[in-house]
C-alpha positions in Angstrom: 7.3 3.8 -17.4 8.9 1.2 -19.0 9.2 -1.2 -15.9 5.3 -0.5 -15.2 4.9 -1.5 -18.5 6.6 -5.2 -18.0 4.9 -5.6 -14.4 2.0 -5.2 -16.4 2.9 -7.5 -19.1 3.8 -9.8 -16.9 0.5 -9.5 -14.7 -1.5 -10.2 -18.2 0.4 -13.4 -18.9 0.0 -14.7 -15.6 -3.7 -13.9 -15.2 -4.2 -15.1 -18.8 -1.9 -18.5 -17.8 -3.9 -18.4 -14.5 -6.9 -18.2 -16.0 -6.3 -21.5 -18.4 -5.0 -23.7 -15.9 -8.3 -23.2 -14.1 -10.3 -23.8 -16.8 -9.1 -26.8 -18.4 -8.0 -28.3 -14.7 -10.1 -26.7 -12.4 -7.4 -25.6 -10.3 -5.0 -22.7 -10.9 -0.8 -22.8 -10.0 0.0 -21.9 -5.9 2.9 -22.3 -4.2 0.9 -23.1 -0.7 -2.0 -24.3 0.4 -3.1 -20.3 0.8 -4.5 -19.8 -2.7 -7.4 -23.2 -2.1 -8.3 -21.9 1.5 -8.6 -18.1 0.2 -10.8 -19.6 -2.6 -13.0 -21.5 -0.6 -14.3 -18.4 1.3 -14.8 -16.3 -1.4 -18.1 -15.6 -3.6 -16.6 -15.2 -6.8 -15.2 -17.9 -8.7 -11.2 -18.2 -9.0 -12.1 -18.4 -12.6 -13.8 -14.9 -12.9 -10.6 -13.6 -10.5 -8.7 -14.3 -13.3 -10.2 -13.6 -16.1 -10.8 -9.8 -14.2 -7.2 -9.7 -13.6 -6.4 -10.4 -17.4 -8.6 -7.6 -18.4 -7.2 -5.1 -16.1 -3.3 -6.3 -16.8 -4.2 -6.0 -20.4 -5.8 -3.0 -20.0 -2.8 -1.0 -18.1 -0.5 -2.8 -20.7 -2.3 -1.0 -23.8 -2.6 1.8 -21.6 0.8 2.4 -21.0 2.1 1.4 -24.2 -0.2 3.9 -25.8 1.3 6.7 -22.8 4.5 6.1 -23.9 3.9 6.8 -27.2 2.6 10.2 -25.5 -1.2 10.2 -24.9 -1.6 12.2 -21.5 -5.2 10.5 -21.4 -4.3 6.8 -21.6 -1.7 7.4 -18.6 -4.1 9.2 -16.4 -6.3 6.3 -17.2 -3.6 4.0 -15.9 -2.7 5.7 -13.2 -6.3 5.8 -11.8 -6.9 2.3 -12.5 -3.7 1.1 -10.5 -4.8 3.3 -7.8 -8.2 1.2 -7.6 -5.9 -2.0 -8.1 -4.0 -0.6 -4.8 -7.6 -0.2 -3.2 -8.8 -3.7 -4.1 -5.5 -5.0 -3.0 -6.1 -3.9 0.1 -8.9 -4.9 1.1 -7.7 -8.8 -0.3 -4.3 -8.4 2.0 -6.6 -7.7 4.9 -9.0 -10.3 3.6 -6.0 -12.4 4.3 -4.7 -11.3 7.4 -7.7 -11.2 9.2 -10.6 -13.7 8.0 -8.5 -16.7 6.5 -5.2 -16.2 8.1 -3.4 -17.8 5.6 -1.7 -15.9 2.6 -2.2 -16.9 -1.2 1.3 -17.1 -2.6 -0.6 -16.2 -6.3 -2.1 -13.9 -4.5 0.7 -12.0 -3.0 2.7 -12.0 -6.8 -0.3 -10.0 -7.9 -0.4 -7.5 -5.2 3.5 -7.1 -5.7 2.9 -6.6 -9.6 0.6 -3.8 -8.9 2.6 -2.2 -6.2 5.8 -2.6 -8.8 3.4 -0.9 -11.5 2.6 2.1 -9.4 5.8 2.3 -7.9 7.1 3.1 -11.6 4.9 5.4 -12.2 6.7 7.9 -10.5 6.4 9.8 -6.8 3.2 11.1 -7.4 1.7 7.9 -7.5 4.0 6.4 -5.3 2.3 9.0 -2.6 -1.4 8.6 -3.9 -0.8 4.8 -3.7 0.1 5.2 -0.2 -2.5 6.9 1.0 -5.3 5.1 -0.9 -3.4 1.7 0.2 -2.7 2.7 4.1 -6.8 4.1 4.7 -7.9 0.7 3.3 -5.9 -1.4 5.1 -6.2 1.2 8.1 -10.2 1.1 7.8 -10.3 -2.7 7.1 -8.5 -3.1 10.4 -10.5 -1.2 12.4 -13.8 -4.1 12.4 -14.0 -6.8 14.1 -14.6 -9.4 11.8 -14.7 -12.1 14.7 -17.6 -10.8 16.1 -19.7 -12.2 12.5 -19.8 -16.0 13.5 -20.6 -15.3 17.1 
């Protein structure tokens, strides 16, 4: 649980960092040309990403400090919220893959923190993570999405 706990800590800082350097610069650190392209076809500013992905890191870092000190509640809380992390992720990846064709390097650090996170959580979620992940991905790659602009 430990590890989960610094891929969350971890996640918080670089959400909350994120976060800063797009509000007092208006843009956010990438390492390619992936993270403006991705952010140009999206309805939600990068701004509000962030500041989502702060609360959530933050909340899965409280959460699993507080499991380790042995409340069963505050880790089923995390683990469900990863889970939905795992969902969101997703359908982002195969946002990626299929609509902008480019990948956000940010983008991909984040989806690897959350993966790391569940991945540390033990088989259990390892498997539920899985599954949850693979039917997104599987569903999301099942439409057409070329067929919208014609």
């Amino acid at each position: 649980m430990i590890f989960s706990f610094l891929a969350a800590l971890i996640g918080t800082l670089l959400t909350g960092a994120q976060a800063l350097l797009i509000y007092f610069q208006g843009e956010g650190l990438c390492f390619n040309d992936g993270c403006r392209v991705v952010d140009s076809l999206t309805t939600v500013d990068p701004l509000l990403f962030n500041i989502a992905g702060f609360i959530f890191f933050l909340l899965v870092t409280i959460g699993l400090n507080q499991a380790r000190k042995g409340s069963d509640l505050w880790k089923r809380f995390v683990s469900l919220i990863l889970l939905a992390a795992l969902a969101a992720e997703g359908i982002l990846l195969a946002f990626q893959i299929l609509v902008s064709q480019v990948f956000c390097s940010y983008c991909l650090i984040i989806l690897t923190l959350i993966v790391l996170a569940n991945i540390f959580l033990g088989p259990k979620q390892i498997f539920k993570g899985m599954v949850i992940f693979g039917a997104v991905l599987l569903a999301s790659f099942s439409l057409d999405y070329r067929s919208i602009n014609a």
